[in-house]
VEXZA-550228 format. One record per residue (C-alpha): residue in one letter; residue number from 1; chain; x, y, z. Coordinates in Angstrom, 1 decimal. Layout:
residues N
REC, code, pos, unit, u, v, w
REC, A, NUM, A, X, Y, Z .
...
This chain:
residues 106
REC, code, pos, unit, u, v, w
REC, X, 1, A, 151.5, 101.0, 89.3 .
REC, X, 2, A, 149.9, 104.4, 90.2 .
REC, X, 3, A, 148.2, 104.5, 86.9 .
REC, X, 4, A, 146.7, 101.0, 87.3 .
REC, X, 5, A, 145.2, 101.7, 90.5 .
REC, X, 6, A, 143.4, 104.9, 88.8 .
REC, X, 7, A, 141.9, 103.1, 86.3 .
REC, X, 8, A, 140.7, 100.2, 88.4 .
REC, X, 9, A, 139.1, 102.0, 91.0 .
REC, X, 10, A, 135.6, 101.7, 89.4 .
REC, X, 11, A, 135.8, 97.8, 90.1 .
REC, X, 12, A, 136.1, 98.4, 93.8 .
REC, X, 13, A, 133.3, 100.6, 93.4 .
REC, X, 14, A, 130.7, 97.9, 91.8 .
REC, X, 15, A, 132.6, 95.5, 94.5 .
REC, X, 16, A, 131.2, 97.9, 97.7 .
REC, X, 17, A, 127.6, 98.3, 96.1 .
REC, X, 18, A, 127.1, 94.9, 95.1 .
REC, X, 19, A, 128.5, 94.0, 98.4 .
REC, X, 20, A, 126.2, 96.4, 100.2 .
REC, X, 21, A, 123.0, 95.6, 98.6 .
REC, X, 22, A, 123.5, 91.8, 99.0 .
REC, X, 23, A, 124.8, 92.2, 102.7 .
REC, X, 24, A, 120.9, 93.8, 102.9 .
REC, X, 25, A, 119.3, 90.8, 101.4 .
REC, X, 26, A, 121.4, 88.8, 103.5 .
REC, X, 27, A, 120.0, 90.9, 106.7 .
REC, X, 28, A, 116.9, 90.8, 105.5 .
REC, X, 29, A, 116.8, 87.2, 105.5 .
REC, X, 30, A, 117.8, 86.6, 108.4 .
REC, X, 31, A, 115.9, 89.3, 110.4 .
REC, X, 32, A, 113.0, 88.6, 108.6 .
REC, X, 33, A, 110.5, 91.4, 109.5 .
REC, X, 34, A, 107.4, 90.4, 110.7 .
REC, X, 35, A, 105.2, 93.1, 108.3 .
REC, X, 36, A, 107.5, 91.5, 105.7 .
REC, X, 37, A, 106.2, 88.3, 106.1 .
REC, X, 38, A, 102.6, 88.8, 107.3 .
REC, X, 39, A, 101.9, 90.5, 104.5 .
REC, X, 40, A, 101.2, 88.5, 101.4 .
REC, X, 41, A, 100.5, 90.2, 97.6 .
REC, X, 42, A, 100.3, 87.6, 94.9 .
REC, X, 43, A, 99.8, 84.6, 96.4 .
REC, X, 44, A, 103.6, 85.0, 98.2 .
REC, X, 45, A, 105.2, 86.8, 101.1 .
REC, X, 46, A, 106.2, 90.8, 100.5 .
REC, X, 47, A, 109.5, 89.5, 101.7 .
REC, X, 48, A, 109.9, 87.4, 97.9 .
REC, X, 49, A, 108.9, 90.3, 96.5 .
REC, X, 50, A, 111.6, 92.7, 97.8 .
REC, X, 51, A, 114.4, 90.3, 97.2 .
REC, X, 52, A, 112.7, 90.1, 93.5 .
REC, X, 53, A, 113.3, 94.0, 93.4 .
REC, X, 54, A, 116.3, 94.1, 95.2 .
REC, X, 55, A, 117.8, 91.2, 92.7 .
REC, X, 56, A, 116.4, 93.1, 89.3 .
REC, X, 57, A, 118.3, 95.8, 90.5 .
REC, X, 58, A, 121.6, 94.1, 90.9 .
REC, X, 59, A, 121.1, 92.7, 87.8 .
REC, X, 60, A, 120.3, 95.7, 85.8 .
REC, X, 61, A, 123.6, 97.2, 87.7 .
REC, X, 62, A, 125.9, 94.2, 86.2 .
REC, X, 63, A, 124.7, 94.7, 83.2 .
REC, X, 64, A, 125.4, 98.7, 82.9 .
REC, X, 65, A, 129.3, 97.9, 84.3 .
REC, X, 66, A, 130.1, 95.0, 83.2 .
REC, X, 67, A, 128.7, 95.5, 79.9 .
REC, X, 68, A, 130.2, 98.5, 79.2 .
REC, X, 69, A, 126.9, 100.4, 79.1 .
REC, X, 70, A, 127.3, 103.0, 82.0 .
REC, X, 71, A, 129.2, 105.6, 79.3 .
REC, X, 72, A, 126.7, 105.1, 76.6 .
REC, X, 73, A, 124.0, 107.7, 75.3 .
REC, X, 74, A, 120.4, 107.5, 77.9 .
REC, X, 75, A, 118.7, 106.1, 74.9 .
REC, X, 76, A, 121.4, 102.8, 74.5 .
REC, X, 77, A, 120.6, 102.7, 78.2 .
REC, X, 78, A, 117.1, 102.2, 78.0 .
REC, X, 79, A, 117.3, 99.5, 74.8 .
REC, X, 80, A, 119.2, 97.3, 76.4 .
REC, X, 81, A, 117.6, 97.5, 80.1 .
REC, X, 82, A, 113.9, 98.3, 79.2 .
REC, X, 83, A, 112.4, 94.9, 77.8 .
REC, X, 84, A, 114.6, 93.2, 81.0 .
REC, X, 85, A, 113.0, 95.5, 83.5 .
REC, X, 86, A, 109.5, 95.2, 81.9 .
REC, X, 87, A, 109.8, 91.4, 81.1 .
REC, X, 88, A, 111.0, 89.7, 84.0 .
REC, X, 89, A, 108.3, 91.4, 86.4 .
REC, X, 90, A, 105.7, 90.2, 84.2 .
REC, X, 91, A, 106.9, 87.0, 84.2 .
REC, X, 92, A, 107.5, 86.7, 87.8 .
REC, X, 93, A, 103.8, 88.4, 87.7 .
REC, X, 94, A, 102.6, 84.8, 85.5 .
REC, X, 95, A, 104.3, 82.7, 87.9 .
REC, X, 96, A, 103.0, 83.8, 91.0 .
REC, X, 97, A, 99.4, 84.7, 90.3 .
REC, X, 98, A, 99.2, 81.0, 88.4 .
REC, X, 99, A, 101.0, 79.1, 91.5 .
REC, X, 100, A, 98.8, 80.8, 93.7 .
REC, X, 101, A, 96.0, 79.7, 92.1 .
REC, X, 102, A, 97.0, 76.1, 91.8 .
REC, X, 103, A, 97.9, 76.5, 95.3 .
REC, X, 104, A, 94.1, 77.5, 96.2 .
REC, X, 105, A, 92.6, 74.8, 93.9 .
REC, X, 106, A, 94.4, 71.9, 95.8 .
């Protein structure tokens, strides 16, 4: 039983920061700063845009635990997480600068 628990601590470990970062979005959400949502950058509220971030991030955290990848050489690392963390901003980037612009021609 001793030996199980040693080699399942790292689960509680992505458990509290997964835990912690969405209990932030959560707070975030429900506080909802007023620079937060005064401020608009692409056609949308910073407030998108930090639960954008904040979201990438989890993801690119599953992806390194749950996938095994957070032993592996840098450079396996960066193959698997680099066309993810350079894609999906760019696409979010498409989708928010065209919406705001069908938004202004309305």
């Amino acid at each position: 039983m001793a030996s199980e628990t040693k080699e399942n601590w790292w689960i509680w470990k992505v458990f509290w920061i997964l835990l912690f970062i969405t209990a932030f979005e959560v707070a975030l959400g429900i506080i909802k700063p007023s620079f937060l949502i005064d401020t608009i950058f692409l056609g949308t509220k910073l407030l998108n845009h930090v639960f954008i971030v904040l979201t990438v991030i989890k993801a690119a955290y599953i992806i390194l635990q749950f996938m095994h990848l957070g032993h592996e050489k840098k450079s396996l690392k960066w193959t698997i997480l680099l066309p993810a963390l350079v894609l999906v901003p760019y696409l979010l980037f498409i989708i928010l600068s065209e919406g705001a612009y069908a938004y202004l021609m309305l």
